[in-house]
FIFIPA-535292 format. One line per field, with one value per residue (C-alpha): residue number from 1; residue in one letter; x, y, z. Coordinates in nm, 3 decimals. Layout:
% residues N
k <- (NUM; ...)
r <- (A; ...)
east <- (X; ...)
north <- (Y; ...)
up <- (Z; ...)
***
This chain:
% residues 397
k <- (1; 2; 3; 4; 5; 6; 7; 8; 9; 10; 11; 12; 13; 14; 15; 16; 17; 18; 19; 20; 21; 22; 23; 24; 25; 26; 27; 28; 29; 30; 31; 32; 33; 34; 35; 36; 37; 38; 39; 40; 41; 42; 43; 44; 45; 46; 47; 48; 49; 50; 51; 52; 53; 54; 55; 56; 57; 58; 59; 60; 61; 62; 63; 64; 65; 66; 67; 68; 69; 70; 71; 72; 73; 74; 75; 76; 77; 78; 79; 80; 81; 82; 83; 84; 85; 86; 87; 88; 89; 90; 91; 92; 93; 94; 95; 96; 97; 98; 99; 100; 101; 102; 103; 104; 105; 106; 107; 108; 109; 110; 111; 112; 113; 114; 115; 116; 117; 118; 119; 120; 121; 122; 123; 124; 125; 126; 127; 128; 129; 130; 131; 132; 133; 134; 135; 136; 137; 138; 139; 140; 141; 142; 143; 144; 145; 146; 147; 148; 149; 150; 151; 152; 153; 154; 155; 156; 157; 158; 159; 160; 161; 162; 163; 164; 165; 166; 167; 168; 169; 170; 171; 172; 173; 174; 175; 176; 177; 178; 179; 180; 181; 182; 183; 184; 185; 186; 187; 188; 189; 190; 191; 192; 193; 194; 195; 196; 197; 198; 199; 200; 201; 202; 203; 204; 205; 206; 207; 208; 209; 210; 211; 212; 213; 214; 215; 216; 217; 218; 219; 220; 221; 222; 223; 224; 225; 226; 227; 228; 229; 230; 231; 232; 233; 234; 235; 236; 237; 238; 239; 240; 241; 242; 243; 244; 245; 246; 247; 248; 249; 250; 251; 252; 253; 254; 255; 256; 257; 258; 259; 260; 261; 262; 263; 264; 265; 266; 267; 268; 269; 270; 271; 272; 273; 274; 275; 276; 277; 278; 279; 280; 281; 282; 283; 284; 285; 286; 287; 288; 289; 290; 291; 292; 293; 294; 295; 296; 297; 298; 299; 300; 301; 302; 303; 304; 305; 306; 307; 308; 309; 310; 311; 312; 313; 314; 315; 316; 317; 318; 319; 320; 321; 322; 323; 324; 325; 326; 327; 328; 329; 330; 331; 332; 333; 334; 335; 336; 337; 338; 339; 340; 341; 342; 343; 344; 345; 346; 347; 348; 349; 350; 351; 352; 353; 354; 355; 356; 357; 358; 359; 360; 361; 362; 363; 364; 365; 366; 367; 368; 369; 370; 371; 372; 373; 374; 375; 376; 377; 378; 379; 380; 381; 382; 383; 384; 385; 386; 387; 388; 389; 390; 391; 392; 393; 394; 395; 396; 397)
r <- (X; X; X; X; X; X; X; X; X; X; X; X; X; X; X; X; X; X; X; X; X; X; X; X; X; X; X; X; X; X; X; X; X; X; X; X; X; X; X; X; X; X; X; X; X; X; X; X; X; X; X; X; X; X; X; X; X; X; X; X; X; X; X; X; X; X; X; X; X; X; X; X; X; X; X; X; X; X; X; X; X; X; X; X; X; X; X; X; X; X; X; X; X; X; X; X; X; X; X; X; X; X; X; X; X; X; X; X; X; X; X; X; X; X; X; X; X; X; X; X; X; X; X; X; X; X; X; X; X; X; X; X; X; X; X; X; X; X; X; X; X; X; X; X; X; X; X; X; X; X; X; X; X; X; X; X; X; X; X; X; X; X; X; X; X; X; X; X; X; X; X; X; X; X; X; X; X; X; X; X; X; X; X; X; X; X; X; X; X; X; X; X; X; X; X; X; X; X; X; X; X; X; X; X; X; X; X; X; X; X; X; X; X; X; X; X; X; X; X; X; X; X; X; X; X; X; X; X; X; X; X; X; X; X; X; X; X; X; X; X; X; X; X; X; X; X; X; X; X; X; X; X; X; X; X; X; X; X; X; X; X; X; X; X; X; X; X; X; X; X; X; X; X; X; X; X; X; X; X; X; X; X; X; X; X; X; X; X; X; X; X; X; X; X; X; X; X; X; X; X; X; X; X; X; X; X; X; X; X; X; X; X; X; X; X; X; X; X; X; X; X; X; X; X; X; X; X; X; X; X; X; X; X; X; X; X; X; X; X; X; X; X; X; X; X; X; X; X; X; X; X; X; X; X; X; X; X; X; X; X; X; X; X; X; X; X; X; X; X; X; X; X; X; X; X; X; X; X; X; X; X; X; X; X; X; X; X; X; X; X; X; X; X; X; X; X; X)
east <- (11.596; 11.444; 11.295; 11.103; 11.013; 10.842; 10.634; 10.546; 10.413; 10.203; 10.100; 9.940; 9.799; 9.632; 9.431; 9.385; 9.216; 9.054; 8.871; 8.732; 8.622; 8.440; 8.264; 8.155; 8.026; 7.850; 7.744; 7.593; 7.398; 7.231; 7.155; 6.995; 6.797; 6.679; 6.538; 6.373; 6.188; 6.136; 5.967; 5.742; 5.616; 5.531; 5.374; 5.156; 5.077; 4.984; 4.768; 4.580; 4.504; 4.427; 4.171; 4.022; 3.931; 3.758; 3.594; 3.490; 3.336; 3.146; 3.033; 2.940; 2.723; 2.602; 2.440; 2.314; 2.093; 2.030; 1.901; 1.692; 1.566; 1.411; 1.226; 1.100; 0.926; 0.850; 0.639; 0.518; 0.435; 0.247; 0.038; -0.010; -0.136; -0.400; -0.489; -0.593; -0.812; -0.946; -1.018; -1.192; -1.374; -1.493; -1.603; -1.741; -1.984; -2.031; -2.129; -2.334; -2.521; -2.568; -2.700; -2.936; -3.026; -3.042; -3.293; -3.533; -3.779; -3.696; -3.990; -3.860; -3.929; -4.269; -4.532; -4.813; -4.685; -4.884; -5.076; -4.874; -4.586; -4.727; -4.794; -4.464; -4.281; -4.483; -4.447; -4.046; -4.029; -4.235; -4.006; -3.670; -3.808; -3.953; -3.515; -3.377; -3.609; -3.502; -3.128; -3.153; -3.350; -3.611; -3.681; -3.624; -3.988; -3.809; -3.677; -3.487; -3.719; -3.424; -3.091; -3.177; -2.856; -2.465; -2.181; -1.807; -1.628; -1.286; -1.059; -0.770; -0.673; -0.640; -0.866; -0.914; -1.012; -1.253; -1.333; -1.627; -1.732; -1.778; -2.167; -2.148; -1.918; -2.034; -1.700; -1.696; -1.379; -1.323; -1.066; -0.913; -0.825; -0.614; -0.564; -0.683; -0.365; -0.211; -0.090; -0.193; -0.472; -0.559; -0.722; -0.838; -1.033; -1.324; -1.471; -1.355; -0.970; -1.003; -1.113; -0.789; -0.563; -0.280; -0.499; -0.264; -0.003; -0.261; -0.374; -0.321; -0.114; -0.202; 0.009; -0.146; 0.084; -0.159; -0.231; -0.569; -0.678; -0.973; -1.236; -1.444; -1.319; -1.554; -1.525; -1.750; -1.716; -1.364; -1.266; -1.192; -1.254; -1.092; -0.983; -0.619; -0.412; -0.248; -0.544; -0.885; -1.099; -0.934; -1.160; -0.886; -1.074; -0.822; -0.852; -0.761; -0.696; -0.483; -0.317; -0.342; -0.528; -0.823; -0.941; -1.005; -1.228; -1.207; -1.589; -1.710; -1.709; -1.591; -1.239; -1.226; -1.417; -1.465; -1.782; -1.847; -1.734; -1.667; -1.448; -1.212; -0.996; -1.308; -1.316; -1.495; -1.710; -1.788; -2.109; -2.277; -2.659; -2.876; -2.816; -2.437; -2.182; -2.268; -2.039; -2.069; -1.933; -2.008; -1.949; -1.929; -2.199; -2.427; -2.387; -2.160; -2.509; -2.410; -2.414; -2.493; -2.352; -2.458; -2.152; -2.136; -1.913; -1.806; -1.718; -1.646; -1.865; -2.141; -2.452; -2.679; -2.628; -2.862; -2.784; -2.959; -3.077; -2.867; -2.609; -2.226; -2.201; -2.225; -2.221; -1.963; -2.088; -2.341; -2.439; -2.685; -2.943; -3.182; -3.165; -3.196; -2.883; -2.877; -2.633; -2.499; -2.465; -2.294; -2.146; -1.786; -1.666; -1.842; -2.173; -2.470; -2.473; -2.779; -2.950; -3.115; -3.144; -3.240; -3.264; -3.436; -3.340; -3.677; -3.890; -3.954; -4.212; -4.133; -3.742; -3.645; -3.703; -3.565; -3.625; -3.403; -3.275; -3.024; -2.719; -2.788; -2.537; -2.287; -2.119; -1.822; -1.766; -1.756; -1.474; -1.704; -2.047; -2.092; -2.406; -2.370; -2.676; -2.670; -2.629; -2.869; -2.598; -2.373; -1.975; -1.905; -1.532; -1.578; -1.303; -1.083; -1.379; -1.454; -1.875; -2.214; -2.540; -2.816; -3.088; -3.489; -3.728; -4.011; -4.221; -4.228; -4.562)
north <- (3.827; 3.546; 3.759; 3.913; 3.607; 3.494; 3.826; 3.819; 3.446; 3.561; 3.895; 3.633; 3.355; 3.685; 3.755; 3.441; 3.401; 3.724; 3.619; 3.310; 3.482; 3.683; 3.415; 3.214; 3.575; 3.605; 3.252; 3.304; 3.598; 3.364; 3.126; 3.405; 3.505; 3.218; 3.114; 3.403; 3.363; 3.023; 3.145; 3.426; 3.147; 2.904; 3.179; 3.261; 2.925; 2.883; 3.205; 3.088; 2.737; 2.911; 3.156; 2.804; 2.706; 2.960; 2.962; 2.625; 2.697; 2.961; 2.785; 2.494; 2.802; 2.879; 2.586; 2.539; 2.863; 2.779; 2.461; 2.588; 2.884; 2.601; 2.427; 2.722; 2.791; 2.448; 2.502; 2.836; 2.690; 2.376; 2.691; 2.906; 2.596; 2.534; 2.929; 2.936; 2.574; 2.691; 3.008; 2.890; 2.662; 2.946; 3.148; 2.843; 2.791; 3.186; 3.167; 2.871; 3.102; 3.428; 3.195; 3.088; 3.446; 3.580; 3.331; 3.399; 3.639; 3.903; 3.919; 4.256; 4.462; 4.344; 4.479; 4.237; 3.965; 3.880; 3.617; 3.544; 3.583; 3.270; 3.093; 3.137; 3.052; 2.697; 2.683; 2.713; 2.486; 2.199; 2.246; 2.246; 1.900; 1.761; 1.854; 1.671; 1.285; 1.325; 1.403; 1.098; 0.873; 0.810; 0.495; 0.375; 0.281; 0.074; 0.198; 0.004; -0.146; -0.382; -0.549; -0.927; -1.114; -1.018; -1.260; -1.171; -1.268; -1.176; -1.052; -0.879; -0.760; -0.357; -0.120; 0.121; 0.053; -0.039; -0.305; -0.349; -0.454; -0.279; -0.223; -0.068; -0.376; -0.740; -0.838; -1.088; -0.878; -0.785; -0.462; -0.422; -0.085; -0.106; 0.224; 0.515; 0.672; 0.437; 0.442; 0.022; -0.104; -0.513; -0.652; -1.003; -1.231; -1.314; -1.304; -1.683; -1.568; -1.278; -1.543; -1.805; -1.730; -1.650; -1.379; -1.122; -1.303; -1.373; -1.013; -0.764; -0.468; -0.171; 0.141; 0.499; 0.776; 0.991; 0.832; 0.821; 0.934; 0.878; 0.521; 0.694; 0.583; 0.402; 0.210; 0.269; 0.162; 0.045; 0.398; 0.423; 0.746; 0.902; 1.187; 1.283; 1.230; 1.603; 1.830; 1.933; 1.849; 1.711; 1.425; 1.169; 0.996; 0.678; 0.437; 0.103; -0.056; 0.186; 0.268; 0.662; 0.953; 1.006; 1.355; 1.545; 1.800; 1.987; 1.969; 2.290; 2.366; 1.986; 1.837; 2.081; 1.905; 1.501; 1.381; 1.170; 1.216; 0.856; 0.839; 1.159; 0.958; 1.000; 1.412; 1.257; 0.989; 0.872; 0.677; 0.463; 0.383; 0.311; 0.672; 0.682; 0.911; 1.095; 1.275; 1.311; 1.548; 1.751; 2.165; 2.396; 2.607; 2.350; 2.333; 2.012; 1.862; 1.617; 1.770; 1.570; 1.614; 1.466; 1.397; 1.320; 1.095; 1.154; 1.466; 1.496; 1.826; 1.889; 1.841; 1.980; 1.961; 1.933; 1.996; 1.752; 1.715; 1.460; 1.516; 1.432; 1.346; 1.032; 0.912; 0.648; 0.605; 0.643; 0.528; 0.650; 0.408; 0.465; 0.884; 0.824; 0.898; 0.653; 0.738; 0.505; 0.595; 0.455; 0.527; 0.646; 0.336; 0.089; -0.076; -0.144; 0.008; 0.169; 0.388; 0.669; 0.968; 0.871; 1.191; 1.129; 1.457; 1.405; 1.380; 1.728; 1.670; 1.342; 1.422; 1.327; 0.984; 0.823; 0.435; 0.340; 0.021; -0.187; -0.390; -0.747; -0.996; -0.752; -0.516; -0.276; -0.027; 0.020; 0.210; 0.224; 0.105; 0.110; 0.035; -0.174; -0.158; -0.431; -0.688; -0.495; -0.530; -0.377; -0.432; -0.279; -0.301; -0.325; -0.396; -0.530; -0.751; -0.719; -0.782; -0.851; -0.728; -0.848; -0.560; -0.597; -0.348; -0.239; -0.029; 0.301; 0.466)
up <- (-1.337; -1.178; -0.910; -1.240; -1.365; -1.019; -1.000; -1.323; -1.287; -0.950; -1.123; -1.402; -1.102; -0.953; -1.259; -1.333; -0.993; -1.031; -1.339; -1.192; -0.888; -1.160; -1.325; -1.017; -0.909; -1.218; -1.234; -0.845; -0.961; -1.233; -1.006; -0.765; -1.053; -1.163; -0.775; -0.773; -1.156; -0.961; -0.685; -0.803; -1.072; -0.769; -0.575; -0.877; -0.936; -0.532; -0.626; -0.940; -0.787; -0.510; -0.739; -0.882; -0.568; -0.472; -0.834; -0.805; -0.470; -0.588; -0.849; -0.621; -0.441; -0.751; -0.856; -0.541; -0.563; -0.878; -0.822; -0.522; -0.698; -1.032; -0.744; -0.605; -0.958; -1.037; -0.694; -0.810; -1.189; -0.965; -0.764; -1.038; -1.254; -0.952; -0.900; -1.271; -1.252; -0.982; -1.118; -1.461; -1.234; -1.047; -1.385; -1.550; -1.223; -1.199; -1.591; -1.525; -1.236; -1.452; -1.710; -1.484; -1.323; -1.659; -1.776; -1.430; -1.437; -1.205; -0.979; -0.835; -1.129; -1.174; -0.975; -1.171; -1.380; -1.695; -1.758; -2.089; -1.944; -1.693; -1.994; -2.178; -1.859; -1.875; -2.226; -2.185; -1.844; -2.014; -2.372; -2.147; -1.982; -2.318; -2.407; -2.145; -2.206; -2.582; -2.443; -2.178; -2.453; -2.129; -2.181; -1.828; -1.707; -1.328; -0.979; -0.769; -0.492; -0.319; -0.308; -0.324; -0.252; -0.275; -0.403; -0.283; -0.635; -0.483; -0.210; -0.308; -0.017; -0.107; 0.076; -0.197; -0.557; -0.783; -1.051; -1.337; -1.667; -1.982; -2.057; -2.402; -2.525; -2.575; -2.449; -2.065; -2.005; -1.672; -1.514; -1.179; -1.042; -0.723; -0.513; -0.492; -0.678; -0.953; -1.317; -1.393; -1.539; -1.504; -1.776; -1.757; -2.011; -1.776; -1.440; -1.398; -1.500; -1.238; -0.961; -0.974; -0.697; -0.945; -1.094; -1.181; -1.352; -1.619; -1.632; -1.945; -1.798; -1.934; -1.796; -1.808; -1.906; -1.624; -1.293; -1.136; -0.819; -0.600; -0.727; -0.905; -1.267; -1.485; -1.817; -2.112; -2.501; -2.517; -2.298; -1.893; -1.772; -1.477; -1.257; -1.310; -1.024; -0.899; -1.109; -0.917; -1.196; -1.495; -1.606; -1.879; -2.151; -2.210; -2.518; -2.365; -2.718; -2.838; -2.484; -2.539; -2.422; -2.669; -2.475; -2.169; -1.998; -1.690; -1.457; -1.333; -0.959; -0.878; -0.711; -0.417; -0.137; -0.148; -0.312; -0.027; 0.345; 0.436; 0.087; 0.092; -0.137; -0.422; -0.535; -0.841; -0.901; -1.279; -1.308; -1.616; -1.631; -1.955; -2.031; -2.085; -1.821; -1.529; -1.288; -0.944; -0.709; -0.372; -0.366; -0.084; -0.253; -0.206; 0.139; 0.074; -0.159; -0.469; -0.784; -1.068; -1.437; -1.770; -2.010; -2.388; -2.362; -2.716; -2.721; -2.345; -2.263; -1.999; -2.139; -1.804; -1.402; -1.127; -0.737; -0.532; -0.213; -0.098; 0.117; 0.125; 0.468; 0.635; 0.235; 0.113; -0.241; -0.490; -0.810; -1.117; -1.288; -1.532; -1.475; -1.064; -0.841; -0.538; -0.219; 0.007; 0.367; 0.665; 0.997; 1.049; 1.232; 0.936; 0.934; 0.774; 0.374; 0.334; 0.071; 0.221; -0.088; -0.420; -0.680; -1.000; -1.238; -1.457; -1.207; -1.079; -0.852; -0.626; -0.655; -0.327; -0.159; 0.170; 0.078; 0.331; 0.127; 0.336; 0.168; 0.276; 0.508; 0.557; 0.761; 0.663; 0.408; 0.039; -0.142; -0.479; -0.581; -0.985; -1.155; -1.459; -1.674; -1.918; -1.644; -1.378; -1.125; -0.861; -0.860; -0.541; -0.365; 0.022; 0.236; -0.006; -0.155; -0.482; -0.409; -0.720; -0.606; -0.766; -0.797; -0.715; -0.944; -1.024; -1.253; -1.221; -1.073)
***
C-alpha cells in the first residue's frame, strides 16, 4: 500500500515537473521571438537612418547644383542683358546711318545732277543749320582765347572724381563726387563749408539707389546726371531733392571704348555750357574720334550728334562751352594740360582748330574738367585737387 502511495506521489512530481519544463519552454520561445521582432526593428531602423543619410546627402548635392546652376543664369541674364544693349546700340547707330544715307543724294545714279536739285540741296543744308541756332538758342558771340590763373580750392586726397556747381540754380551749393564707381553724393552749403578740414562731417549725404561709374557726371537744375555703373550706356537722370530717379536714356553707339585714353575710367562724359547737356563719347567707327550729343535734358532724348575731328588719344578730358567742344591732352606719364582740338558744331567751315592753350603753373593730370557757364569757370579735379580756372575770351570773328 505504501509502495502505491510513493509511486503515485512521484507519478504526480513527474508531471508536475513536466509541466513546468513546458512553460519555461514556452516562455523561452517568447523570449526568442520577441529578440528577433527586436532585432529586425533595429536593423530597419539602422536601414531607414541609414536611407536619411543618404537623402540628406543628396539633397546637400542637390542644392549645390542648384545653387551653381542660378549663378550660371544670373551670369547668362548679366550677358544676355549686355548682347541686347549692345545690340539696340548697334541698330540705333545703324538707323542713325541709313537716315543719313537715305537723306544723301546718291551721286551714282545721276549721270548730270540738276541745277534745282543744287539749289534744293542748299536750300535744305542752310534750313537744317538755321534748325540747329534756334535749337542751341546761339547766342554765344566768345571763344576761349586762354586760361588766366588756377586756384587749388581743395585736396581730398582721391585720384578719381569730380566736383561742381549747379549753373541753372541760384543756389552757392557745392557737390563732391569721389571715385570713379560710388553710390554717395556730398552736398555742402558753400564753397567755404567744402574748404574746412572737417569737410565731410558737415556734408549732406545723399545715397543713389544706382552707382556711378567713370567722372563724367554733371549737375544741372536741381538733377545730377550720370552713367550707371555695370550698363554700357545707360545715362540716370537723379532728382537730388527728392532723392529718386526722375528718368533715363540709353546713348547710341557710346560706353564701349573710353571717351578719353588717359581716363579709361570715363566711357561717358556729361558736359553743361550756355546751351544745356551735351554728351561725350569716343566710338570705334570713328576711328576712336569724339562724338558729340545734344540732350533735352527734360525729356532725356538726343536731339542731334556730330563726330569730330578730335581724337581720343593722348586726351584726358574735355569740356563744351558756348556750342564749342575743347579736349585736353597730355602725356601718359603726366605733364603739361594742354588744349589742342577745339570743335565748334555751328561752325561748318573753320570746325577744327589747334590753339594749343596750355593750363598754367602746373604739372600732372586731370580726372575731369567741367565748364560752368554762369560763373565762366573751370572745376577741374587733378591729382586729388579739386582746381578753379579762370577763363580768358574773346569775341567771336
Amino acid at each position: 500500500m505504501v509502495a502505491l502511495k510513493v509511486h503515485f506521489l512521484l507519478i504526480l512530481l513527474l508531471m508536475s515537473i513536466m509541466g513546468a519544463a513546458q512553460y519555461i519552454m514556452q516562455d523561452a520561445a517568447l523570449l526568442s521571438y520577441m529578440d528577433q521582432r527586436f532585432l529586425s526593428l533595429e536593423r530597419r531602423l539602422e536601414k531607414c537612418n541609414q536611407d536619411v543619410l543618404e537623402y540628406v546627402e543628396e539633397f546637400r548635392d542637390f542644392s549645390k547644383t542648384v545653387l551653381s546652376r542660378l549663378a550660371g543664369l544670373n551670369t547668362a541674364k548679366a550677358e544676355v542683358k549686355r548682347e541686347v544693349e549692345n545690340l539696340l546700340m548697334r541698330i540705333e547707330h545703324a538707323q542713325r546711318d541709313i537716315d543719313y544715307f537715305g537723306s544723301v543724294t546718291d551721286s551714282n545714279a545721276c549721270i548730270e545732277v540738276h541745277k534745282d536739285l543744287v539749289e534744293q540741296q542748299l536750300l535744305e543744308e542752310a534750313e537744317e543749320k538755321k534748325r540747329l541756332k534756334l535749337m542751341l538758342n546761339a547766342s554765344c558771340d566768345h571763344v576761349l582765347a586762354g586760361i588766366k590763373s588756377l586756384k587749388i580750392v581743395k585736396k581730398t586726397g582721391g585720384k578719381h572724381g569730380s566736383w561742381m556747381k549747379d549753373p541753372g540754380k541760384k543756389h552757392t551749393k557745392i557737390y563732391l563726387l569721389s571715385g570713379s564707381v560710388n553710390n554717395v553724393l556730398l552736398e555742402f552749403a558753400n564753397i567755404l563749408t567744402f574748404m574746412e578740414n572737417n569737410q565731410t562731417l558737415k556734408a549732406r549725404r545723399v545715397p543713389l539707389p544706382l552707382p556711378w561709374e567713370g567722372t563724367g557726371h554733371i549737375i544741372y537744375q536741381g538733377f545730377l546726371f550720370y552713367h550707371r555703373y555695370g550698363s554700357l550706356n545707360e545715362i540716370i537722370k537723379f532728382n537730388i531733392q527728392r532723392r529718386s530717379v526722375a528718368d533715363q536714356m540709353l546713348l547710341p553707339g557710346a560706353g564701349r571704348i573710353p571717351t578719353y585714353q588717359l581716363s579709361p575710367q570715363t566711357k561717358i562724359d556729361l558736359a553743361v555750357d550756355e546751351q544745356g547737356l551735351w554728351a561725350l563719347h569716343a566710338e570705334p567707327e570713328t576711328g576712336g574720334n569724339i562724338v558729340i550729343t545734344k540732350i533735352n535734358h527734360d525729356s532725356m532724348a538726343v536731339e542731334h550728334s556730330w563726330d569730330s575731328p578730335c581724337s581720343s588719344k593722348d586726351a584726358e578730358a574735355a569740356f563744351m562751352a558756348c556750342n564749342t567742344l575743347y579736349v585736353v591732352y597730355n602725356s601718359p606719364s603726366g605733364g603739361t594740360s594742354r588744349i589742342q582740338c577745339v570743335y565748334d558744331v555751328l561752325d561748318a567751315l573753320n570746325t577744327y582748330i589747334n590753339p594749343g592753350l596750355h593750363f598754367p603753373k602746373r604739372q600732372g593730370s586731370h580726372s575731369t574738367v567741367h565748364y560752368n557757364p554762369k560763373e565762366k569757370q573751370l572745376f577741374a579735379w587733378g591729382d586729388g585737387s579739386q582746381i578753379i580756372y579762370k577763363l580768358h575770351t574773346e569775341q567771336k570773328v
